[in-house]
TILUM-216908 format. One record per residue (C-alpha): residue in one letter; z, x, y; chain. Coordinates in pm, 1 decimal. Layout:
residues N
  r        c3        c1        c2  c
  A         Z         X         Y  A
...
END
This chain:
residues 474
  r        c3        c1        c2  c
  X    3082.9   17015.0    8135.1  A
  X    2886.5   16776.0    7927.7  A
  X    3171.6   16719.6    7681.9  A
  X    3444.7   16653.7    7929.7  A
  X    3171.1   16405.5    8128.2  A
  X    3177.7   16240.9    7789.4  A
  X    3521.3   16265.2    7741.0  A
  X    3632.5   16070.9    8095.6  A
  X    3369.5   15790.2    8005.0  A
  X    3532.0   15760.3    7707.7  A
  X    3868.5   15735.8    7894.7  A
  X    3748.4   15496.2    8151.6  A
  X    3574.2   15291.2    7893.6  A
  X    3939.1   15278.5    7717.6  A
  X    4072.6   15181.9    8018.2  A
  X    3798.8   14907.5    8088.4  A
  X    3845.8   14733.7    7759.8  A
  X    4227.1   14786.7    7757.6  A
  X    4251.5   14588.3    8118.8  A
  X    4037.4   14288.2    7995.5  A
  X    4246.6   14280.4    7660.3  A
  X    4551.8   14233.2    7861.0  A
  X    4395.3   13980.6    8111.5  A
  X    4285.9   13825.4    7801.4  A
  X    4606.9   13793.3    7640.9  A
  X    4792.1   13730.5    7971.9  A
  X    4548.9   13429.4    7988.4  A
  X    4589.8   13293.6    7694.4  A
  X    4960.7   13319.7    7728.2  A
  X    4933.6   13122.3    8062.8  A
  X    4710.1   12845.6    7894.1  A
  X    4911.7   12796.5    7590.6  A
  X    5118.8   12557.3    7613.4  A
  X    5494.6   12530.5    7632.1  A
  X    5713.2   12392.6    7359.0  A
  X    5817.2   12122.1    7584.4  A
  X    5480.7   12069.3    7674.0  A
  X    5368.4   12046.1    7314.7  A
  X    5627.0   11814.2    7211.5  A
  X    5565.2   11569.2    7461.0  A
  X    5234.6   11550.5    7343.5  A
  X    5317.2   11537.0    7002.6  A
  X    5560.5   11257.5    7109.2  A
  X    5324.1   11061.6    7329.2  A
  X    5034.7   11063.6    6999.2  A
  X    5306.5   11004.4    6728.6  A
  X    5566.3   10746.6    6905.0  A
  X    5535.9   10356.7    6947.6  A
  X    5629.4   10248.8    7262.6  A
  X    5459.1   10010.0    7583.4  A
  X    5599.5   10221.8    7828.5  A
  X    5638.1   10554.9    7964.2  A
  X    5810.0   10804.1    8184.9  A
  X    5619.6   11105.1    8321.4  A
  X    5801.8   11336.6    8582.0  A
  X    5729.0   11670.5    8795.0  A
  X    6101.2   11709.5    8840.2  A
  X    6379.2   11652.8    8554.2  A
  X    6481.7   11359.5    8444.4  A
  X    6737.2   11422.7    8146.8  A
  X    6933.9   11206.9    8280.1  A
  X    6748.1   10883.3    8232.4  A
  X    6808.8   10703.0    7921.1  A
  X    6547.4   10518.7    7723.9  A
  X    6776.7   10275.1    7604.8  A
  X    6882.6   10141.4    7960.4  A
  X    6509.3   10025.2    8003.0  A
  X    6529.0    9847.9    7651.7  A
  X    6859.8    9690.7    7810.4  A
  X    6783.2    9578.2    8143.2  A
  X    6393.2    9572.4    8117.1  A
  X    6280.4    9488.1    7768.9  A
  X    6087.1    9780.7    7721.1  A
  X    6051.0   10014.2    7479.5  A
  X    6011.1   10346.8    7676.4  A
  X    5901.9   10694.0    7549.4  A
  X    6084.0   11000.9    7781.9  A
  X    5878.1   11299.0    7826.5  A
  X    6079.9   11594.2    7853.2  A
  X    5859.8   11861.1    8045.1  A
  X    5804.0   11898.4    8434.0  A
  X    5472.0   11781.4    8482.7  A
  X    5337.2   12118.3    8714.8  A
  X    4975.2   11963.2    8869.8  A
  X    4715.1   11699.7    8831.3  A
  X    4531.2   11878.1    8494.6  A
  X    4855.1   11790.0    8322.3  A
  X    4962.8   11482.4    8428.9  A
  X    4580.8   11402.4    8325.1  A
  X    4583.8   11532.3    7972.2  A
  X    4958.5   11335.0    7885.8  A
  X    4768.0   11023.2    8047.7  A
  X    4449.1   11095.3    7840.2  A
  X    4702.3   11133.3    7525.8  A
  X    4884.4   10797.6    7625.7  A
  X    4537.5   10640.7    7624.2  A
  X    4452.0   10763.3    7263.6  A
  X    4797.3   10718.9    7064.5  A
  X    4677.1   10316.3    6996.1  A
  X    4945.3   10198.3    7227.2  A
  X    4944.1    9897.0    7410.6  A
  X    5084.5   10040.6    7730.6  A
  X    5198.6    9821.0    8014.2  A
  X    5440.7   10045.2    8278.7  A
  X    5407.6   10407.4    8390.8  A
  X    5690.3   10544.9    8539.7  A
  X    5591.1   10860.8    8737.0  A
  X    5807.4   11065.2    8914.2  A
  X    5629.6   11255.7    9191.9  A
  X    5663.0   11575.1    9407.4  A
  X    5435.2   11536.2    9687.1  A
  X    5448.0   11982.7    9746.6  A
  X    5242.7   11964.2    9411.8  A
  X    5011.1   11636.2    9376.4  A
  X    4838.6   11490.8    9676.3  A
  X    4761.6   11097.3    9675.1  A
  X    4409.1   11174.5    9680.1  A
  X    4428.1   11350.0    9377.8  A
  X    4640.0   11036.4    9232.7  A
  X    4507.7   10781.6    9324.9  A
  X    4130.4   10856.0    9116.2  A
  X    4390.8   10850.5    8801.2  A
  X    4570.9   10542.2    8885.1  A
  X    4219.2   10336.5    8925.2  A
  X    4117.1   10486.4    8612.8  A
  X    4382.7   10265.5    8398.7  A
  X    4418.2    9907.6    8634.8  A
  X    4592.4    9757.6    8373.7  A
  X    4883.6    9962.1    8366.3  A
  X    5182.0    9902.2    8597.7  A
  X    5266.3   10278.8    8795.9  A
  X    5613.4   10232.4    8883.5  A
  X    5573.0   10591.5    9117.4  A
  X    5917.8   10764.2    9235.4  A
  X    5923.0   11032.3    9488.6  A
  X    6125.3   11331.0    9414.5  A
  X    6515.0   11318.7    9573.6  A
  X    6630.5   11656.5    9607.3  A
  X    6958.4   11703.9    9727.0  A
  X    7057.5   11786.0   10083.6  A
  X    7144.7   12112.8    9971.3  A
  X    6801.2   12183.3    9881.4  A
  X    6695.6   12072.8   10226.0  A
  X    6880.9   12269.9   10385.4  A
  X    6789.9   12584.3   10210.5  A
  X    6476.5   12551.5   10308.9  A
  X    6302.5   12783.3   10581.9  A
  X    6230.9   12554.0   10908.2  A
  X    5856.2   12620.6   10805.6  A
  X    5852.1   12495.7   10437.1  A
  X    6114.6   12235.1   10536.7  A
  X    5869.4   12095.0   10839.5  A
  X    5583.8   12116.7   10589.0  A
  X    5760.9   11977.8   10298.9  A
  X    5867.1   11678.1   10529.7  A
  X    5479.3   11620.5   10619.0  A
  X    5350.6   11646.9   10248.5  A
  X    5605.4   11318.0   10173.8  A
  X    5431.1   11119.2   10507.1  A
  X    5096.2   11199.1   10387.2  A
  X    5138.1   11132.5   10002.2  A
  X    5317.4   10772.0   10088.7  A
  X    5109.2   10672.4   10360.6  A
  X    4758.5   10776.4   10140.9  A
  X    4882.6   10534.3    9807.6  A
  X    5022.2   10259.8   10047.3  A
  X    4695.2   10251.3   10238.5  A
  X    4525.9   10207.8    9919.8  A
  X    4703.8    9884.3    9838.9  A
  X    4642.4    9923.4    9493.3  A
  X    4772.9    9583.4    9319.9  A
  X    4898.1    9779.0    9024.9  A
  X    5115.2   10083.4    9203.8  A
  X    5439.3   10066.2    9312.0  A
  X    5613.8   10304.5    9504.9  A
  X    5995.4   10399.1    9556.0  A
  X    6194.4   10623.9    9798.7  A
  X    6536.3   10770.1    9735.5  A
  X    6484.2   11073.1    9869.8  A
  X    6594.5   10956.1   10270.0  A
  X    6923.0   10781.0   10139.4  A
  X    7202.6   10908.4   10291.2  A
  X    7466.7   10801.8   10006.7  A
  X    7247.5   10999.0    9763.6  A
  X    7105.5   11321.6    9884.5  A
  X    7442.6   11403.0   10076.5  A
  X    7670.5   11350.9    9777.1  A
  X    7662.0   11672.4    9607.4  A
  X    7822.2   11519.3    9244.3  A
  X    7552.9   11288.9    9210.5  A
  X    7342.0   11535.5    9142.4  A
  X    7428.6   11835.1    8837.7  A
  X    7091.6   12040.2    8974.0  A
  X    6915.5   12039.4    9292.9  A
  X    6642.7   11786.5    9143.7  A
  X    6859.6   11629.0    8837.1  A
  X    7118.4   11331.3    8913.7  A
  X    7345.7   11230.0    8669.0  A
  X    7335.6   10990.7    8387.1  A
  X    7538.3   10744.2    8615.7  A
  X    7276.5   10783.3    8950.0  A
  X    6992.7   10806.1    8722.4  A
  X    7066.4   10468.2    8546.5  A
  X    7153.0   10357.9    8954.6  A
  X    6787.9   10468.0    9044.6  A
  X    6651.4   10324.5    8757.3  A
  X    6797.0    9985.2    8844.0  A
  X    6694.0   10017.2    9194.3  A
  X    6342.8   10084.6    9122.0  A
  X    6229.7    9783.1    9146.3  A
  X    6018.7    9555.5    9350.3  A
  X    6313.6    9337.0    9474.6  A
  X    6479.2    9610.2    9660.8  A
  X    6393.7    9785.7    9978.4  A
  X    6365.3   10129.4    9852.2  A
  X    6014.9    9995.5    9755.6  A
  X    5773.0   10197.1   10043.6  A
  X    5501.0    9980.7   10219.2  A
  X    5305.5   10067.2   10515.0  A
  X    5546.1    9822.4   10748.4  A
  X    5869.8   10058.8   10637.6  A
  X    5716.7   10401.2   10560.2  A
  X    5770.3   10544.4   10933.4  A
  X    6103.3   10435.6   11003.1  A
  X    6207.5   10584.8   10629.5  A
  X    6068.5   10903.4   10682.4  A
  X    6177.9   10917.7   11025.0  A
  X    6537.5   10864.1   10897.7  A
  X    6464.4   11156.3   10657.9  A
  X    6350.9   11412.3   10874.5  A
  X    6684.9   11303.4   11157.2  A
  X    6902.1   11356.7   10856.8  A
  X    6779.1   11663.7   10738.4  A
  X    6729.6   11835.0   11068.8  A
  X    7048.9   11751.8   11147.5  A
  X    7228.9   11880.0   10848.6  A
  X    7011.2   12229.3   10899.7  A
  X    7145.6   12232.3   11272.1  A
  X    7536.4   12135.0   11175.6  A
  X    7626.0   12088.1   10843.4  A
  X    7919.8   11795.3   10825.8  A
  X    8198.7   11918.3   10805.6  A
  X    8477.2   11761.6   10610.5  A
  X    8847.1   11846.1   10509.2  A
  X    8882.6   12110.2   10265.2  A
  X    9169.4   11843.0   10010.8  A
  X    9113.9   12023.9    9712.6  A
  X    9547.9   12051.5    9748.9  A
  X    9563.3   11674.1    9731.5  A
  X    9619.0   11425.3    9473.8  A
  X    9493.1   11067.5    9619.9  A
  X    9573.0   10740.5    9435.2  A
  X    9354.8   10409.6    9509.2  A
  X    9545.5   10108.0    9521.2  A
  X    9270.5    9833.9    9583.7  A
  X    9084.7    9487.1    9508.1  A
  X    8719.7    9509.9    9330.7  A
  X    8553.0    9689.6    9611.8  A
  X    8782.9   10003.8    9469.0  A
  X    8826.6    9909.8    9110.9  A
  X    8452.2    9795.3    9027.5  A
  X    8321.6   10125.9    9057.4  A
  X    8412.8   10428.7    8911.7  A
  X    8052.6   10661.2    8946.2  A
  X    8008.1   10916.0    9205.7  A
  X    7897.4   10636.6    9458.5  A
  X    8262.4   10474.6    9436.5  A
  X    8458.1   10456.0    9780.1  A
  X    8718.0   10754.9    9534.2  A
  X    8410.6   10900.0    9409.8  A
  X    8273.9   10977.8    9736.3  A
  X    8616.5   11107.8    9881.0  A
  X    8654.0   11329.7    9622.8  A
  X    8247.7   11488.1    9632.8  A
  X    8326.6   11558.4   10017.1  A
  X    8644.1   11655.3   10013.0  A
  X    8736.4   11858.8    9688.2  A
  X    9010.3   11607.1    9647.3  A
  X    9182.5   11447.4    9353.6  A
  X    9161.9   11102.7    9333.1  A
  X    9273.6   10885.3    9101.5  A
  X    9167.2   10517.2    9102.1  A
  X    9398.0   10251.2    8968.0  A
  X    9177.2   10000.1    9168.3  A
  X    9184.3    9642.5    8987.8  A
  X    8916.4    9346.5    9054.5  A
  X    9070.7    9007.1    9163.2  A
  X    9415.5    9200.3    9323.4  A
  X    9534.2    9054.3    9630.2  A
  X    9816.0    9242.9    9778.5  A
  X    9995.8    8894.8    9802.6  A
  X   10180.9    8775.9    9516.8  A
  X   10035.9    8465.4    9383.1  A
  X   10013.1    8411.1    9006.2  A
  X    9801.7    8089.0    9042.5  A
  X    9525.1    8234.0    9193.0  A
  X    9507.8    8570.5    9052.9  A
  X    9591.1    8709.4    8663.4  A
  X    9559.9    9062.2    8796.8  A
  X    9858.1    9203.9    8945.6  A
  X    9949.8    9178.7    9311.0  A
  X   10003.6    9522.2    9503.8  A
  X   10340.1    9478.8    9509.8  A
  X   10361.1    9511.9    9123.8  A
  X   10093.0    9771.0    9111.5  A
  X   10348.6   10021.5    9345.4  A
  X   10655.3    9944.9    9148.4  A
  X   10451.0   10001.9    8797.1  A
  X   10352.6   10345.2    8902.9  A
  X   10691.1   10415.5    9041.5  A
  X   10785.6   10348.7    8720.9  A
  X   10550.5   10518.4    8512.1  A
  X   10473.6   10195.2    8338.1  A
  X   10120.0   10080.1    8238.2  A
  X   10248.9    9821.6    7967.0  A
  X   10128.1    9518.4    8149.3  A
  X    9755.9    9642.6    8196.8  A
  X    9460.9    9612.2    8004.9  A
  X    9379.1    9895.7    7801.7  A
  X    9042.3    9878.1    7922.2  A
  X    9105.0    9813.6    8324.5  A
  X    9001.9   10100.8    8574.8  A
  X    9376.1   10069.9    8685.4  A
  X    9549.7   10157.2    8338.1  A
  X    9282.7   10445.8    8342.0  A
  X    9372.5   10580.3    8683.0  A
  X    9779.6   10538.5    8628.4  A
  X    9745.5   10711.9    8324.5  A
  X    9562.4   10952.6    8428.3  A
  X    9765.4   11063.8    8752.3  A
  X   10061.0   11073.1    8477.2  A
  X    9885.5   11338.3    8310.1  A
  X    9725.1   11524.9    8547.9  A
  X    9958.5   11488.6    8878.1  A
  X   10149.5   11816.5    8993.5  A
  X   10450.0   11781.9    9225.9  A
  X   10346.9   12074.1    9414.9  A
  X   10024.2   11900.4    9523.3  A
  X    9990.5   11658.5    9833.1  A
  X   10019.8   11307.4    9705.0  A
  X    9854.3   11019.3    9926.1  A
  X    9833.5   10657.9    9859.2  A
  X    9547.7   10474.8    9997.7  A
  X    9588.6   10116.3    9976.3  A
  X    9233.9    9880.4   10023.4  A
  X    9330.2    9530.0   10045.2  A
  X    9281.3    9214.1   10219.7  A
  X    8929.9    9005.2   10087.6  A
  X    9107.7    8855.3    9781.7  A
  X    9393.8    8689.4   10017.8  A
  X    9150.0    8549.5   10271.8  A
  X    8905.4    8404.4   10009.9  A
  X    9255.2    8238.4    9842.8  A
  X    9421.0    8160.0   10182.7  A
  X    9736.4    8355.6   10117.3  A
  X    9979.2    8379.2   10431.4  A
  X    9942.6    8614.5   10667.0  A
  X   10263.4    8651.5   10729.1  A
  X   10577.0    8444.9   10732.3  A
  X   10942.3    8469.3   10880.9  A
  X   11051.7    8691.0   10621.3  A
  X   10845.2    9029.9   10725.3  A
  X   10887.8    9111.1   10376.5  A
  X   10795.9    8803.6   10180.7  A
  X   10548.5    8950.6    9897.9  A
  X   10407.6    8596.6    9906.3  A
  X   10213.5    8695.7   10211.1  A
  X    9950.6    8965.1   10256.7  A
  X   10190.5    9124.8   10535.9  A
  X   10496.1    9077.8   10361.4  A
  X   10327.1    9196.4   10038.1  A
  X   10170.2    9523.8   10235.4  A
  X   10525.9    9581.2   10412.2  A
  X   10704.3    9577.0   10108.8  A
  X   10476.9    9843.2    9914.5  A
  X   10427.8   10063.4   10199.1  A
  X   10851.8   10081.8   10215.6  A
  X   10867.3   10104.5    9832.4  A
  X   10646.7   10417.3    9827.0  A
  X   10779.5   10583.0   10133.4  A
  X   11122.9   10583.1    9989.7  A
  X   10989.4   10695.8    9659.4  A
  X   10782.1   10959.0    9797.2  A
  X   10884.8   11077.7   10133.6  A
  X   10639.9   11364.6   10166.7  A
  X   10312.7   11106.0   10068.6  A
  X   10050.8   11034.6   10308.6  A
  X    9953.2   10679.9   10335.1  A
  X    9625.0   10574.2   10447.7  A
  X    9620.2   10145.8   10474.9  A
  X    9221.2   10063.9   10434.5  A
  X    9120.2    9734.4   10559.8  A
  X    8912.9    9443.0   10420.0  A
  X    8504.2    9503.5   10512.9  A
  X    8303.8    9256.7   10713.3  A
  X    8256.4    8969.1   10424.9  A
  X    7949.0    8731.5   10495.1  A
  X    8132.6    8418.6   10289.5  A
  X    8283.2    8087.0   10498.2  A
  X    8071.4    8156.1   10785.7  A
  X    8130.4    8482.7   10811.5  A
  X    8488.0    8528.5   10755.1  A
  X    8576.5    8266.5   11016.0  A
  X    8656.8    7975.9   10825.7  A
  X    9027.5    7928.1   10685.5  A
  X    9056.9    7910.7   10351.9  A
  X    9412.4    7692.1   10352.2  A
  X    9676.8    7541.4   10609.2  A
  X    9894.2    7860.4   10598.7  A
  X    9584.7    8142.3   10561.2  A
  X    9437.9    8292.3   10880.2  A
  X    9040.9    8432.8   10888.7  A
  X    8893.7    8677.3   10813.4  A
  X    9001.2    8963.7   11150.9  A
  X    9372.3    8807.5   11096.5  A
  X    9411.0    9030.1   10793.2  A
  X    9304.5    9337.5   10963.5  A
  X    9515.8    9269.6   11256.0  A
  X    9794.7    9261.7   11018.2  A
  X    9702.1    9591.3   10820.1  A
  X    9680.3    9789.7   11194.7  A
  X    9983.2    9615.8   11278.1  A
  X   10168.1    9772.0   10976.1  A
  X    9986.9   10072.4   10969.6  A
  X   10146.7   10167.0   11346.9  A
  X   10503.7   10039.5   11259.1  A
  X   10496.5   10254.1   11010.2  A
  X   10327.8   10565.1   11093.8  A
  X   10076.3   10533.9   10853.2  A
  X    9708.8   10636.0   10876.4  A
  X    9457.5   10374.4   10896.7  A
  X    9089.8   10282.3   10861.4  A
  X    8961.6    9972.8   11013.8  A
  X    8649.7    9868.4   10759.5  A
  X    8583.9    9567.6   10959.5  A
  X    8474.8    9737.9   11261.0  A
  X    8465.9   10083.9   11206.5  A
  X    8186.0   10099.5   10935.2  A
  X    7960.7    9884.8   11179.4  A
  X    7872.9    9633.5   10901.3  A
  X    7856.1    9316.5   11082.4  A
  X    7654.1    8976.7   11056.2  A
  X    7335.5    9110.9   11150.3  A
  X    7307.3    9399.2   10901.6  A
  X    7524.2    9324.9   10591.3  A
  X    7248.8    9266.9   10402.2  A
  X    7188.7    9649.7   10405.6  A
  X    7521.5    9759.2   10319.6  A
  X    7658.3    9470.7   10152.6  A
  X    7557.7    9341.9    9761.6  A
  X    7625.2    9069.2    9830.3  A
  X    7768.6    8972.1   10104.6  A
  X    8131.3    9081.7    9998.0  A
  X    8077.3    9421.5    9811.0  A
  X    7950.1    9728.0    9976.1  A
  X    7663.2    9883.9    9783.2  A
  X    7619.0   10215.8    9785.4  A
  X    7541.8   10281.8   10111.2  A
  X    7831.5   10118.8   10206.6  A
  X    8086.1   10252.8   10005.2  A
  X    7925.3   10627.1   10150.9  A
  X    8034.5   10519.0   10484.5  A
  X    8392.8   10435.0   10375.9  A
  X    8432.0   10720.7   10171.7  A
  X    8353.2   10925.5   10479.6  A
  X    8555.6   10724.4   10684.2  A
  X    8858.8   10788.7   10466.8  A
  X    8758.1   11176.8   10484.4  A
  X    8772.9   11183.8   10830.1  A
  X    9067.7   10974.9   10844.4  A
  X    9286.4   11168.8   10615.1  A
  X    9162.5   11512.2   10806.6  A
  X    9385.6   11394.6   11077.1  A
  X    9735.8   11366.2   10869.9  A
END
């Protein structure tokens, strides 16, 4: 009896010691730390720089040498996704000792893991650093995965972490919000994870982090932005949009600067094509007018542009133009089994230059109606079968809002888009009225527009779902 008491102490003693050596090791497994980890560190201690990016959720797709470019800095990347305060604490504490003369932190927060109390200790503790903070922008699909409970409480964590560091005022910290825009979270290619944008929408975030735009949070705007969030993603969880399934269709943009100046995820093509599987092609060329005029314009006229891609023929475009690239492209990729549509976006460049609106001859190409007439004809007896979507000019802040005449024979501003609906219903076309449609007017421009003329990226969203919607009903 004695020897098997022995015996089963023996075995439990075994067992003791065998259950702390694998706490032990699972411990020490836990507290090493991981390769990405280490290198930052060893980066941060070995690298010269003045400033630094630190992040809880990726950012791969940030490149250094776009802050030596537009800011002047030199800026150190850190690769691994900071998890809680202890580590944000130790790279800061390793920034502190490399000999460094550091000037801007970049910090990219997730408010579900680090509470602005917890922050804002840190950020006192170096006052003569700039924190440059962004909150974490996870797509709307991530949203709307969500259960209602973690989404609610998710939702409450961003109010409480923005309005604690605004309420601080803290002269050195700076704090940005991406994560309620619209033309952002609901664009699923701008983003190639959940929490990682592209190299394109990163470099767009980096350039709109920044003081001088109003994605900056203060205490005056922080309700009415997180208000807009939780609307948008309690209505997406409710009833997702729903847009045409076009992945059949092969679309080809015909268009001034507001088309041809963009060719990112964000452009007015870009955005058609995230929502609606589409193929789009954009041959889009800054400075076209749809009128032909060769003394106010050395980019071709819309009228040219239709006959050169009836004719396959790129020869009189630059090499490096967005519309050389699109034409060339559509000749190498189109398929005649595939639903072709044109959509043609003009109108701006013949107001600003006072081109006609129309003349005597309905078809005189030296006027913007004549010009639109005569393409519109060319391609329908080219292609038939095409659908053709005429886009009109946006609301433009210049010459008093678009209501100033620009020459004896030119009209303003809502005279072009009469003439584009005009043509549009003589000619069975599809059409999207920019000008009133979009509901950019004089009192809000400023929020969709660049600069006055251009839509930014919120504004090219709404036309891009305009178009959707539009070409749903052909």
């Amino acid at each position: 009896m004695r020897n098997r008491t022995n015996t089963n102490k023996k075995i439990l003693t075994t067992v003791v010691l065998l259950g702390f050596f694998i706490i032990g090791a699972i411990l020490f497994f836990m507290s090493r730390p991981s390769k990405e980890k280490s290198a930052d560190l060893k980066l941060l201690s070995q690298t010269r720089y003045d400033s630094a990016f630190l992040s809880m959720f990726p950012i791969d797709n940030f490149e250094e040498d776009d802050y030596t470019y537009y800011r002047a800095m030199t800026l150190v990347k850190t690769s691994y996704n900071i998890p809680d305060y202890k580590t944000l604490n130790t790279y800061m504490k390793r920034i502190a000792k490399s000999g460094n003369t550091v000037h801007t932190i970049y910090l990219g927060v997730r408010p579900d893991k680090l509470s602005s109390e917890k922050l804002l200790p840190l950020l006192q503790k170096y006052p003569n650093v700039t924190w440059e903070i962004i909150l974490a922008y996870p797509s709307l699909d991530y949203w709307k995965q969500l259960s209602e409970e973690d989404a609610v409480s998710l939702l409450q964590d961003y109010r409480d972490f923005s309005s604690g560091l605004t309420a601080s005022a803290l002269p050195n910290t700076h704090l940005y919000s991406f994560c309620a825009a619209q033309w952002l979270i609901s664009n699923p290619s701008n983003y190639t994870e959940e929490f990682l944008t592209t190299q394109d929408i990163s470099r767009t975030v980096m350039l709109h982090a920044d003081t001088g735009h109003d994605y900056l949070l203060t205490a005056e705007n922080i309700t009415d932005t997180f208000d807009s969030l939780t609307q948008l993603v309690a209505s997406r969880r409710a009833s997702p949009a729903v847009y045409p399934d076009l992945s059949r269709w092969d679309i080809v943009f015909f268009g001034d600067s507001v088309i041809g100046n963009y060719n990112d995820s964000t452009s007015i093509p870009g955005v058609l094509a995230a929502l609606t599987n589409a193929n789009v092609y954009n041959c889009g060329w800054g400075g076209t007018s749809a009128s032909y005029n060769k003394e106010t314009t050395e980019s071709a006229s819309l009228t040219e542009m239709t006959a050169a891609f009836i004719r396959k023929d790129t020869d009189g475009f630059p090499v490096d133009s967005q519309a050389y690239a699109g034409l060339n492209r559509y000749y190498q990729s189109g398929f005649p089994d595939r639903q072709l549509c044109f959509v043609l976006h003009y109108g701006l460049n013949d107001y600003y230059t006072g081109a006609p609106v129309a003349t005597q001859d309905p078809y005189d190409i030296n006027s913007f109606g004549g010009a639109l007439r005569t393409a519109v004809n060319q391609l329908k007896e080219t292609y038939p079968d095409a659908c053709i979507l005429l886009s009109s000019l946006n609301f433009t802040s210049y010459f008093s809002n678009g209501t100033q005449k620009q020459s004896e024979t030119g009209g303003i501003a809502t005279d072009y888009v009469n003439a584009i609906l005009e043509i549009a219903a003589e000619n069975h076309c599809l059409v999207l009225d920019n000008y009133t449609e979009t509901g950019i007017n004089a009192e809000n421009h400023s929020v969709y527009l660049g600069d006055g003329c251009h839509p930014n990226e919120r504004g090219r969203f709404i036309i891009g779902s305009l178009m959707a919607q539009k070409l749903g009903q052909y």
